[in-house]
PAGUDO-97733 format. One record per residue: x, z, y of N, C-alpha, C in turn; residue in three letters. Coordinates in steps of 0.02 Angstrom, whole numbers, plus 50000, padded with zeros to 5 digits. Example, Ala and Ser with C-alpha at 12.3 -4.5 7.8 and 13.67 -1.06 7.14 Angstrom:
506605039049716506155039049775506605039049835ALA/506425035449888506845035749947506455039450002SER/
//
This chain:
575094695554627575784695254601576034702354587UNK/575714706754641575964713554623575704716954557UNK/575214714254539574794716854500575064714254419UNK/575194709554433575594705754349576384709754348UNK/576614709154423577474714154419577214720854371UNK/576764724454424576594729754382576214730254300UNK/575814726554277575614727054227576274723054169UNK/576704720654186577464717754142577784725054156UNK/577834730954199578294734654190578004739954139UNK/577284740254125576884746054103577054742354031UNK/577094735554021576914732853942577524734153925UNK/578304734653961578964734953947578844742853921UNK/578794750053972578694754653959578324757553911UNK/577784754853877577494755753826577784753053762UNK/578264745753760578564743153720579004748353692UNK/579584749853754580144755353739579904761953699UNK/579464763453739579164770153709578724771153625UNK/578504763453616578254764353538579034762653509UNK/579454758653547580174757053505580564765953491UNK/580504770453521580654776653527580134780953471UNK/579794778953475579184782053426579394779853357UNK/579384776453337579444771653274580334772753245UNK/580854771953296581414780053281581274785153268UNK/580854788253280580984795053271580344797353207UNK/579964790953194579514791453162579864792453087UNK/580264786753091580964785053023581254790953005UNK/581664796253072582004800753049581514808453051UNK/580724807253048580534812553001580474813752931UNK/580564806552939579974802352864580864803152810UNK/581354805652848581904802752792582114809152819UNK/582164813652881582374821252863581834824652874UNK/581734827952838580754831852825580964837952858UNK/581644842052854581774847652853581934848352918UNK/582334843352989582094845053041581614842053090UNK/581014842753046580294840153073580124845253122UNK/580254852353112579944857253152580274856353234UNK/580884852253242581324855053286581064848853338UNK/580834842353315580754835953334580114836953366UNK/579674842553346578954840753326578824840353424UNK/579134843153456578794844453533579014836753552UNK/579444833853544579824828453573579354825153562UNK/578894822853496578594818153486577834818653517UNK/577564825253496576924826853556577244826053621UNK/577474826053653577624823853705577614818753737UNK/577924814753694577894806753711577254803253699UNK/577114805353625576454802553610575944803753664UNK/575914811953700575414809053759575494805353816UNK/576204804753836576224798253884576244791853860UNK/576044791053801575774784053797574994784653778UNK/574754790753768574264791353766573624788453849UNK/573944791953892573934791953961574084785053983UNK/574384780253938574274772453970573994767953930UNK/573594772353869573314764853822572654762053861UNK/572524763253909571794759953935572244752653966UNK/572714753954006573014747754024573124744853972UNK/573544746653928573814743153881573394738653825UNK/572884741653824572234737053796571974731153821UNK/571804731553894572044723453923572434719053902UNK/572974718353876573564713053870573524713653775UNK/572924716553745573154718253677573204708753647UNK/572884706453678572914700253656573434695853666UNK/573894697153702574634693753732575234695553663UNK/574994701153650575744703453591575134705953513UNK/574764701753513574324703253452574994707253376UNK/575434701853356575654705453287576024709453304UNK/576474709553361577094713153374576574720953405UNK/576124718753433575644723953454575574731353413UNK/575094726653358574704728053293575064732353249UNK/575804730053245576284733153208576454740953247UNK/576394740153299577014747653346575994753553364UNK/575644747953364575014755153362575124755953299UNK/575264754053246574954755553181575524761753177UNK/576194759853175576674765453196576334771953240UNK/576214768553291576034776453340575554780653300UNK/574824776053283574314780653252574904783753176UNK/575234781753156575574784553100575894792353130UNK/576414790653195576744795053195576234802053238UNK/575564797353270575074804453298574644808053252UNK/574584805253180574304808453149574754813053098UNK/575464809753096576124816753089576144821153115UNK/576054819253185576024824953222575594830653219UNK/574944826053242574284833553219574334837053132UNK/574604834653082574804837153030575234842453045UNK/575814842753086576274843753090576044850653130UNK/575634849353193575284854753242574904861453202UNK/574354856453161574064859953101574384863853075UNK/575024862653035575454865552986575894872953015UNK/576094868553077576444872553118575724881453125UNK/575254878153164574804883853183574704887653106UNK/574544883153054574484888953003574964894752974UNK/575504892253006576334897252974576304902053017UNK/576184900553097576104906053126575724909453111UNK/575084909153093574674913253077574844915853029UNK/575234913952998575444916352928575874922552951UNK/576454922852991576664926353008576514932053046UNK/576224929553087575934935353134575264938253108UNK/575064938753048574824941652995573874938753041UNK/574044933253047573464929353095572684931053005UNK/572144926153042571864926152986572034916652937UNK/572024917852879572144911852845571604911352781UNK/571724908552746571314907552702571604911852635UNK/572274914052631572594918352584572484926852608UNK/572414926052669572194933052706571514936752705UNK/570974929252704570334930952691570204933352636UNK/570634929952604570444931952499570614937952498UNK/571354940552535571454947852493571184951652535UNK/570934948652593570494955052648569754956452598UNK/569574949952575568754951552544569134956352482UNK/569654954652452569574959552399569844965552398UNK/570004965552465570524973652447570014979052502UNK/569364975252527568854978552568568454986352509UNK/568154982352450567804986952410568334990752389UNK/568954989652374569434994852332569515000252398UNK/569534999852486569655004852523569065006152520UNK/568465005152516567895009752502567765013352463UNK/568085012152399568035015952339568405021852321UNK/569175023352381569475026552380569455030152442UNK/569465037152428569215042752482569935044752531UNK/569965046752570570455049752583570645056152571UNK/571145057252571571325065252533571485070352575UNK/570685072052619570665076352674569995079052623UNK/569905084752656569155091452646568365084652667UNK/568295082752640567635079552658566975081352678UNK/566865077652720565865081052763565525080152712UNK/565425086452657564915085752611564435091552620UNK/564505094252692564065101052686563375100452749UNK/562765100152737562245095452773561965102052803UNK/561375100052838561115106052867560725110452829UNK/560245108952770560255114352728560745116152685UNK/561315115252688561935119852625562125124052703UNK/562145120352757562345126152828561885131952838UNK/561375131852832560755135852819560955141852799UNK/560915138552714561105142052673561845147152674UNK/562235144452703562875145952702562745153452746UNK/562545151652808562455158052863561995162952828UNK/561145159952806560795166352765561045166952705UNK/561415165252668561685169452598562165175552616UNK/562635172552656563235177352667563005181752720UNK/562645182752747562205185952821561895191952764UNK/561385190552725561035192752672561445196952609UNK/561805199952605562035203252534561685206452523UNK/562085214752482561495221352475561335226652512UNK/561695225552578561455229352615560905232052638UNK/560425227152663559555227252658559305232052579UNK/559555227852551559215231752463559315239752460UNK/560185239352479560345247052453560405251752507UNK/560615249252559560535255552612560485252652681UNK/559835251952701559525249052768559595257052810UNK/559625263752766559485268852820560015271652866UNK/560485266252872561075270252926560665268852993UNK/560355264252998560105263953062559555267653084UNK/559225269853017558575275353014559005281653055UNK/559545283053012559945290253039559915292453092UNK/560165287153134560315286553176559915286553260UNK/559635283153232559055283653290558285288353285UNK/558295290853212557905295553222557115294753181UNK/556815288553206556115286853220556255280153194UNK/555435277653165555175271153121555415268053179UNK/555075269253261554955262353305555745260553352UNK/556265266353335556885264253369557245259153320UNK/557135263253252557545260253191557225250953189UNK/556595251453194556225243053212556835240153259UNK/556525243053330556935239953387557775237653384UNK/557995243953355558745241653355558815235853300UNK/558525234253237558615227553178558205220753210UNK/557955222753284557615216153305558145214553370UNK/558285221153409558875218453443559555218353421UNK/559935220553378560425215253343560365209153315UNK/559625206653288559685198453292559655195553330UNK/559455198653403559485195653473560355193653464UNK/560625199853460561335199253518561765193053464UNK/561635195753376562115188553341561715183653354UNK/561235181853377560975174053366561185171053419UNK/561305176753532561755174853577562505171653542UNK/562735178253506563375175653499563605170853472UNK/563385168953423563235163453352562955157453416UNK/562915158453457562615151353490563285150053540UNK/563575155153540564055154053593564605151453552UNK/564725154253469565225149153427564955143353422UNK/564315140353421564075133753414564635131053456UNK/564355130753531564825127453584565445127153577UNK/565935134153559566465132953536566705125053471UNK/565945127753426566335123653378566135115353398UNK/565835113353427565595106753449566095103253501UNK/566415108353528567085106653558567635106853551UNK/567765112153485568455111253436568005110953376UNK/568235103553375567945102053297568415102053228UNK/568765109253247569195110453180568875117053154UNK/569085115753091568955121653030569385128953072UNK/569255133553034569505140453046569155145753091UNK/568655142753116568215148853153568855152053223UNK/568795156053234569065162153278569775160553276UNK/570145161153229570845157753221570975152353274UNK/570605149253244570725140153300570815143653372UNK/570085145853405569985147353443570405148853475UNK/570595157553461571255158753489571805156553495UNK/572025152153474572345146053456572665143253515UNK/572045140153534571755136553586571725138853647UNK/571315145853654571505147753709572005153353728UNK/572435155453681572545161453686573585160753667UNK/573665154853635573975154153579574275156353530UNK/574765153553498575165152953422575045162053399UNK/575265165253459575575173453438575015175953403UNK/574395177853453573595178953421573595175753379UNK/573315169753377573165167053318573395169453253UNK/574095169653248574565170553207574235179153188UNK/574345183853228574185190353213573485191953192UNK/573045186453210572245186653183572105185353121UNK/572595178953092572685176553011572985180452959UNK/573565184353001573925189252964573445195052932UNK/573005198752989572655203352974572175200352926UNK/571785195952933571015193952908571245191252833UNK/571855187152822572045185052750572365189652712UNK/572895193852727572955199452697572805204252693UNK/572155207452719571665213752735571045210252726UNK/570525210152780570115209552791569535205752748UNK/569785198452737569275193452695569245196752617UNK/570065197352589569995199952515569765205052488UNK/569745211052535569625217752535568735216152536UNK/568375210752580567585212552584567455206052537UNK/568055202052499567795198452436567585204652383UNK/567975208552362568285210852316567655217452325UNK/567485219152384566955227252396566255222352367UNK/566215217052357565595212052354565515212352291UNK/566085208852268566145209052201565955215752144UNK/566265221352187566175227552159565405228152142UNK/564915228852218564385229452196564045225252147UNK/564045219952147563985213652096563995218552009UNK/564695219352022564675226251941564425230651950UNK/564105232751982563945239751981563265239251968UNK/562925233752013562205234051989562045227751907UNK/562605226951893562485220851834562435226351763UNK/563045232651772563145236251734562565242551727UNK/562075242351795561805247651794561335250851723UNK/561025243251716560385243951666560585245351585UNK/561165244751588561665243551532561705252251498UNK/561705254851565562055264251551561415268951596UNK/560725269451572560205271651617560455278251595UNK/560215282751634560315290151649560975291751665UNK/561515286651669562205291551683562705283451730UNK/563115285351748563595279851799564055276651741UNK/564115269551751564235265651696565125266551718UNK/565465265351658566145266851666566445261651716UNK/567255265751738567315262751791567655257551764UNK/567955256851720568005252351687568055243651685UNK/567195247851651566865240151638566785236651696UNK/566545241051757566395239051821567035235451869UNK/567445237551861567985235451862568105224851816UNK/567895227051773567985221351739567645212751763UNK/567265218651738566445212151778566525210751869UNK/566915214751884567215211451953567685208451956UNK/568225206851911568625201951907568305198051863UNK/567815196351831567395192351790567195188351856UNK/566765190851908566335188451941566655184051991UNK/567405188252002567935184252060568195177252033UNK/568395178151971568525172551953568005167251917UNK/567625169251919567105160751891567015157851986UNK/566745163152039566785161852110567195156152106UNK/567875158352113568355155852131568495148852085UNK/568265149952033568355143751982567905136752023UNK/567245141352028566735136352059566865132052117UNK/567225135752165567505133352228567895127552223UNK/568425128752159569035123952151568925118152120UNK/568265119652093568155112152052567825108752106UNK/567545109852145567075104552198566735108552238UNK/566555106752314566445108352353565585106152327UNK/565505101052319564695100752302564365105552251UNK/564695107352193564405113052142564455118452169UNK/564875118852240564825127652278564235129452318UNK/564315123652360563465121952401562825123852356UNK/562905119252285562205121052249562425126652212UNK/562775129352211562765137152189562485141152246UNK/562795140452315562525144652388561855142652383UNK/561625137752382560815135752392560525138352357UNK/560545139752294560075143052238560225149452264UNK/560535154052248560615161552262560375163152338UNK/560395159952378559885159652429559285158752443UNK/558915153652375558435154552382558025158352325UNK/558625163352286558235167552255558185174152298UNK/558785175352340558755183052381558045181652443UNK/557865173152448557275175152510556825175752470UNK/556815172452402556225173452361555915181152352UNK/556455185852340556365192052332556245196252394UNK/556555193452442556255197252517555715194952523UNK/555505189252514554635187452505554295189752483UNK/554235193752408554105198152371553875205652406UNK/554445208552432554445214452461554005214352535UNK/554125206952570553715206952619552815206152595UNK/552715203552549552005202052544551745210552497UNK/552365213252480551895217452453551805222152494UNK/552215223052550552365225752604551635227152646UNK/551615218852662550825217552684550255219252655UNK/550275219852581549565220652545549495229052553UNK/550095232152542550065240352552549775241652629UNK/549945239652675549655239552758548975237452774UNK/548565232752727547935230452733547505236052694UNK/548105238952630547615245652614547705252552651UNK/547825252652713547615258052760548335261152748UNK/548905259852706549425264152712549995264852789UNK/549765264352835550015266052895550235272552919UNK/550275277552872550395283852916550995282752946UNK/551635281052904552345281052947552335276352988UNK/551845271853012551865267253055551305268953137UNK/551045274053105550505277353182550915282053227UNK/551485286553230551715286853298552505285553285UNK/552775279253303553435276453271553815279653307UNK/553775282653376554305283853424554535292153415UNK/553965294353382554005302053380554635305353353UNK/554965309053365555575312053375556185307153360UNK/556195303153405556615297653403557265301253446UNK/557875298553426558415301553465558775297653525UNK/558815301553578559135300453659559735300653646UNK/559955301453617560795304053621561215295253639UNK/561495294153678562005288653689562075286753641UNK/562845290853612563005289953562562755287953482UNK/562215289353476561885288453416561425280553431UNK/561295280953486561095273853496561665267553467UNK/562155270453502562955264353485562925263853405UNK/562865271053378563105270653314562585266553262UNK/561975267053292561415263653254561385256253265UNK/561855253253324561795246053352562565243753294UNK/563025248253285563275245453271563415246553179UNK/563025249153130562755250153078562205243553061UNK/561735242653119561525236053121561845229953126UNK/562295225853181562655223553178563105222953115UNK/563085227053073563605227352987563285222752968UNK/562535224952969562095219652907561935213452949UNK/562305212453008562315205453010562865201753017UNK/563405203953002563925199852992563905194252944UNK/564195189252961564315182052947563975176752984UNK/563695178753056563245173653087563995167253090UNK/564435169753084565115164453116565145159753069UNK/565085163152974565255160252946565465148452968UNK/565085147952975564895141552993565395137953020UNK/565615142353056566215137853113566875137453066UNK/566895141953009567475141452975567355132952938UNK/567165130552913567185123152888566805117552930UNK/566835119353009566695113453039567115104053024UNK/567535106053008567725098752969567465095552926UNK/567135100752877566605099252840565935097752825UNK/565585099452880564985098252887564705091152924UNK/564345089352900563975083052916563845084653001UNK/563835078253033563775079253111563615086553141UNK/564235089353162564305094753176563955097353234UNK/564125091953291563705094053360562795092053330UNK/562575090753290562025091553287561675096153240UNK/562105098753189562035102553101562355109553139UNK/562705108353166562955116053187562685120653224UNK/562455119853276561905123353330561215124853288UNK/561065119653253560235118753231560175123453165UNK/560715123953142560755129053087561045137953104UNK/561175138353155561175144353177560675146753218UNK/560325141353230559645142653262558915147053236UNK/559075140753183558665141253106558845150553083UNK/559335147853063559775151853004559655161053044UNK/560025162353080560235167953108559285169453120UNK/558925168253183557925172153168557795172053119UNK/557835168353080557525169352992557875174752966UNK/558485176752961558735182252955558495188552995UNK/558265189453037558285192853099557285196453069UNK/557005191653060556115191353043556205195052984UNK/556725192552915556555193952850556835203852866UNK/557365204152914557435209952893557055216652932UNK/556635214152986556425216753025555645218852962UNK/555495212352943554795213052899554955216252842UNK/555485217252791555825220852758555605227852780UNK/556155230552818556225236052838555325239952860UNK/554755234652894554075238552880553935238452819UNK/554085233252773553825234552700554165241552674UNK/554445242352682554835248552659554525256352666UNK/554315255352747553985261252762553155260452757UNK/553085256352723552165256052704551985259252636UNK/552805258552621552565262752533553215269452520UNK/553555270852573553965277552583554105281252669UNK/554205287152652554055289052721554895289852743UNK/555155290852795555855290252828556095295652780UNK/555875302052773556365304752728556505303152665UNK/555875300852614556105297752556556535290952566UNK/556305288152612556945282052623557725284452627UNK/557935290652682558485293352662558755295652611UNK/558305299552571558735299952499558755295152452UNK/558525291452465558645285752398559285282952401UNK/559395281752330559945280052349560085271852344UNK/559755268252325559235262152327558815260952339UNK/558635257952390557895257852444557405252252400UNK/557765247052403557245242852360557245244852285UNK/557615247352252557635247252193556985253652184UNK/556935258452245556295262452247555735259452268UNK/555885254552327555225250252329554725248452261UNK/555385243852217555045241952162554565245652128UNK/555075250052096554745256652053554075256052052UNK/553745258552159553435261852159552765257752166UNK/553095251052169552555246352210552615239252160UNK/552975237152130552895232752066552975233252006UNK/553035240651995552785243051903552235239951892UNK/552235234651815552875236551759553645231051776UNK/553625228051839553825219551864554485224451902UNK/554605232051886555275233951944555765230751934UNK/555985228651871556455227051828556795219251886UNK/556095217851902556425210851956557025211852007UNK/556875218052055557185220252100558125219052108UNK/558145223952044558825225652027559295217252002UNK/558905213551975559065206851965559205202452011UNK/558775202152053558875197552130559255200652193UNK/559355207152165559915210952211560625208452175UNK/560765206752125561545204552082561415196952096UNK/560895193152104560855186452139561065186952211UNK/560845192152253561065191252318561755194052317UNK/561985197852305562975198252295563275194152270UNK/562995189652209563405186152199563365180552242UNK/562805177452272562965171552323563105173652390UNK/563355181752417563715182352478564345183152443UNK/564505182652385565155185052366565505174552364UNK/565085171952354565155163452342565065162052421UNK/564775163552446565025159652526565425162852553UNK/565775172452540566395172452591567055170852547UNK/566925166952493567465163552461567655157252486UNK/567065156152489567045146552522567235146952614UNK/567215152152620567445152652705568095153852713UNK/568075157252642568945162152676569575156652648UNK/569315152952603569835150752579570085142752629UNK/569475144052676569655138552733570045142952787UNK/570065144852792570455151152846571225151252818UNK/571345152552784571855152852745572215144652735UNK/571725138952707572105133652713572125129452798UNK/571845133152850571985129952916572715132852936UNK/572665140452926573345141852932574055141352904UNK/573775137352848574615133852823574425127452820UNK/574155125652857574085117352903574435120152969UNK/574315125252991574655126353073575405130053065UNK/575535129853001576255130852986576315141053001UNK/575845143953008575605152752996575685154652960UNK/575505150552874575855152152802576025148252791UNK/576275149352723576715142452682576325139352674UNK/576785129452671576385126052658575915125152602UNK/576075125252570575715126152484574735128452495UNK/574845133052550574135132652568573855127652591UNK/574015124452619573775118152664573455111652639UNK/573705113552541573615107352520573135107052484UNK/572795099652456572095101152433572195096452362UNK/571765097452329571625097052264571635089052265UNK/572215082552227572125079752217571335074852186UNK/571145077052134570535074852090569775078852117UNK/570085084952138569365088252153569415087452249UNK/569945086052274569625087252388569625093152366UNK/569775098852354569815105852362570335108652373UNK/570405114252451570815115852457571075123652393UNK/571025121852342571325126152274571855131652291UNK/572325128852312572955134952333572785141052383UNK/572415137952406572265142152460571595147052446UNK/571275143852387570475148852352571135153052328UNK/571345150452267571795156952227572165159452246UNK/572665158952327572955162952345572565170552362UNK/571635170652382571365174352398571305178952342UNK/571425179252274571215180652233571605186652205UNK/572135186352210572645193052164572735198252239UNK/572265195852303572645198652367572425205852379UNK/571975207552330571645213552334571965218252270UNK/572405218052251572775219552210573555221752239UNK/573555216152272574335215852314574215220752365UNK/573565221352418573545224552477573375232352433UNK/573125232752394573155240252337573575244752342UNK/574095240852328574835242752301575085244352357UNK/575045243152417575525239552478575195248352484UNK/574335248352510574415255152540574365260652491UNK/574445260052427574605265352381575355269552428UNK/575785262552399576435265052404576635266852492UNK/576375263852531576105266352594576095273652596UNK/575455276752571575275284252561575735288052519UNK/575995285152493576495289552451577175290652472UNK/577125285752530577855289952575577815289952641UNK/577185289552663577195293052728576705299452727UNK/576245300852673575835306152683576325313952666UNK/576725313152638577335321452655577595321352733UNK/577565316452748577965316352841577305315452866UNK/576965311252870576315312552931575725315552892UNK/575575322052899574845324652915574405325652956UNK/574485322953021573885321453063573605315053046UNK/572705315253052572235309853030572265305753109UNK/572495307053158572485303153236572865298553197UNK/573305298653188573805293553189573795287853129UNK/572915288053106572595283153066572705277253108UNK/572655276053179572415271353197572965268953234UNK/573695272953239574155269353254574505267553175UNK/574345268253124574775263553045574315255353059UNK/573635256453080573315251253105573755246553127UNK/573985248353219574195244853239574785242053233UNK/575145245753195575875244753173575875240053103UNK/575445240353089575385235053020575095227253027UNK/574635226953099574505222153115575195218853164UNK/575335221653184576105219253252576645218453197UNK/576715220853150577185220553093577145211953086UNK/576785209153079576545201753082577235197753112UNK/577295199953176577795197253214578445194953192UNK/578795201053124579175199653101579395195053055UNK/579035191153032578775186153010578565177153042UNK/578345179853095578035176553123578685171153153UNK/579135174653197579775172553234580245168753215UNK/580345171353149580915165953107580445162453082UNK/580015162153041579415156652988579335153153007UNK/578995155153081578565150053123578675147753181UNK/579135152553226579105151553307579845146653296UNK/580455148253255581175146853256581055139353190UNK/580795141353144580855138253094581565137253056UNK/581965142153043582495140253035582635134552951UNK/583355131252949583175125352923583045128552836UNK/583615136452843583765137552778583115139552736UNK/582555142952750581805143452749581485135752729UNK/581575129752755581155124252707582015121952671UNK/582375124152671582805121652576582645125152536UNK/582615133252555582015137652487581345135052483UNK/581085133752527580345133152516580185125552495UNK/580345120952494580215113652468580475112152405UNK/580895115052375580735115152288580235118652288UNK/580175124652285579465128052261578685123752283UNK/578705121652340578215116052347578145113752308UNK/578605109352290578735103352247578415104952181UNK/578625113352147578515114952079577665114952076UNK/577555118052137576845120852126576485113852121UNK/576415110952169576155103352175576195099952109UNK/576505098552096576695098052002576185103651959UNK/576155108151974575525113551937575045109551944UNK/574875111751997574255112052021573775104352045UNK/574315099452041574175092852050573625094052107UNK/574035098152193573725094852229574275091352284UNK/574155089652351574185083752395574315087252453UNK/574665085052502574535088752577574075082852604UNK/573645084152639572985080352660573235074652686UNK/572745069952691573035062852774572655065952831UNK/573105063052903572745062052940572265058252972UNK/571865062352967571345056852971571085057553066UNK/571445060853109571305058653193571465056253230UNK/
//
């Protein structure tokens, strides 16, 4: 009896509840618009009758039509519902920028268009042979060619002058290993700048960029360049010194195609550095093998007692280490475009490895070729060492010499372009100079403003100490006090530095952001993205 009480109250409760269903079924079906608000009420219910159709299937035979009719309703209003669930879940997703099927489409198509478009930062297009290259081109100028004998001077003797060009590639290939580490752990562009930066801060830094962009880089572009004319013009004016002139000319000839090359693309600079590199080892190859063939024909005299009147003096030791050390400057180069180079912690170390002993061998084997076919004093008077090598040792072929010596200036004159003009655009990224440096070449990724700012700077710094000398040399005639205009010209920086950079005051970017604006408009370039 209990069992019929109870199964009459479950058939009543299920009655009411499809009678409730079949309401509310009506007022979706006739208001559509608040379907969203209803939608829980009806999942709701629908699963508590869900939760009693096993009973309710027992008695299906007691209320067959009246039955038949209120499931046909329910399955109506549960399959509204899961429509409704469905619909619902797809809007959210819609909203909450979920994935959908309108999302997939513009995700598949808007995938190849972000591949196809670069970002407008300096790009890793520089691999481990353009790094190579980069350290032995600019490592390599004419120093070797035209005057290897400061270190002869100096020390006296064939076997000191050896020792000291084998231990200065000792000490840059230490140091150059010790910027590796640096640069594998600040993996930003600027070399030494950064550095100090980093550990030292803003002030250094600031006074290191000051000196090196307005002195230092343009002044040993521009002495590069010179020689570049000097030996291009030589053959031009034999028996007498070609005007200063022309020499003059052909060095702003030579600065600006450099500089042209740089601005159009970073990849046509690389294969410009790579070739002129491998014409200056081609030619030290030359000098080394003929080097060797003169030594197999018994010419050893300046090489049988090397140490003989070699000089003790301290001082002349320093001066010969550090005459050596000249002709190896640029082991750093490298660290200046670490942003640029292809996997750095692995391209960076391995190319100063490379790079810096191969330098270190060619000039060491050089320097015996030299003395297998001249003795230390004719090496001192020459006033071109290889260009006498040639003469004496590849007539009627001398003519080569003088050629692959204007190949090797011009590709150290092309990599401390491609270095410096990164130096210059890190520091008006760190807000050191104006921005206008900072920015890079829309169409070409080249930082442009910042190559041609290097370019008229040897002109500007001209003038600066012309007019310099022309009004302090009636008031100071002592030569001591060379080295305090030094320091007073570098600390001069400061004044500059305080309002520009440390204060920023506001009236400095309302002058300076039209002129941005104009140049950017020139020059159609971009201030970079970030890309960390």
């Amino acid at each position: 009896m209990c069992l019929c009480v109870q199964t009459f109250d479950w058939c009543c409760t299920s009655h009411h509840i499809k009678r409730d269903l079949r309401q509310q079924h009506s007022m979706v079906a006739t208001h559509e618009n608040t379907a969203w608000q209803q939608h829980t009420m009806v999942t709701a219910q629908h699963g508590n009758c869900t939760t009693h159709s096993t009973n309710i299937i027992g008695h299906r035979q007691q209320h067959k039509g009246q039955e038949g009719r209120d499931n046909n309703t329910s399955r109506k209003a549960a399959t509204t519902g899961d429509m409704d669930e469905d619909s619902m879940r797809k809007r959210k997703d819609m909203f909450n920028g979920g994935p959908g099927p309108t999302s997939n489409m513009s995700a598949s198509h808007s995938k190849p268009a972000e591949e196809d478009v670069k970002a407008t930062v300096l790009q890793k297009e520089v691999g481990l042979l353009s790094g190579i290259c980069l350290i032995v081109g600019t490592m390599i100028g004419s120093g070797i060619f035209v005057s290897p004998k400061a270190v002869l001077l100096e020390t006296g003797a064939v076997g000191p002058c050896l020792c000291v060009w084998a231990a200065c590639g000792v000490l840059a290939t230490l140091g150059a290993l010790c910027y590796a580490e640096l640069g594998t752990m600040i993996t930003k562009s600027g070399g030494e700048y950064v550095y100090l930066m980093e550990a030292y801060g803003s002030v250094m830094a600031y006074l290191y960029s000051w000196s090196t962009i307005m002195v230092l880089q343009p002044s040993a572009f521009a002495i590069i360049a010179l020689s570049f004319a000097e030996y291009t013009s030589t053959p031009f004016y034999a028996g007498c010194t070609p005007p200063i002139v022309v020499t003059k000319c052909l060095a702003v000839v030579c600065i600006f195609l450099i500089v042209s090359v740089n601005c159009l693309s970073v990849k046509l600079a690389n294969y410009v550095q790579n070739f002129f590199t491998a014409a200056k080892l081609l030619i030290i190859l030359v000098i080394i093998v003929s080097g060797i063939v003169l030594l197999a024909q018994g010419n050893t005299e300046n090489l049988s007692n090397p140490f003989e009147g070699a000089s003790t003096s301290f001082g002349s030791i320093g001066l010969a280490f550090y005459n050596g050390l000249w002709a190896y400057d640029g082991w750093n180069q490298l660290n200046f475009i670490t942003e640029e180079l292809k996997n750095p912690n692995r391209n960076l170390p391995l190319a100063i490895i490379i790079g810096i002993p191969l330098v270190t061998v060619c000039y060491v084997l050089v320097n015996i070729a030299y003395f297998s076919a001249m003795t230390p004093t004719e090496l001192l008077q020459s006033p071109a060492v290889a260009v006498t090598f040639g003469d004496r040792v590849l007539y009627p072929l001398s003519w080569v010499v003088p050629l692959f010596v204007i190949f090797s200036t011009f590709g150290a004159a092309n990599g401390s372009c491609f270095t410096a003009g990164r130096l210059t655009y890190v520091a008006g990224r760190e807000g050191h100079m104006v921005k206008i440096l900072s920015y890079i070449s829309l169409k070409r990724l080249t930082p442009s403003p910042a190559l041609i700012f290097n370019c008229p700077m040897p002109i500007a710094v001209l003038v600066v100490i012309v007019s310099c000398y022309l009004v302090l040399a009636p008031i100071i005639d002592k030569p001591e006090l060379e080295y305090l205009y030094c320091t007073i010209f570098i600390l001069s920086g400061l004044l500059l530095y305080f309002p520009f950079v440390h204060r920023k005051f506001s009236w400095t970017r309302r002058v300076m952001r039209p002129i941005t604006t104009y140049l950017q408009l020139l020059m159609e370039v971009v201030p970079p993205d970030n890309n960390e």
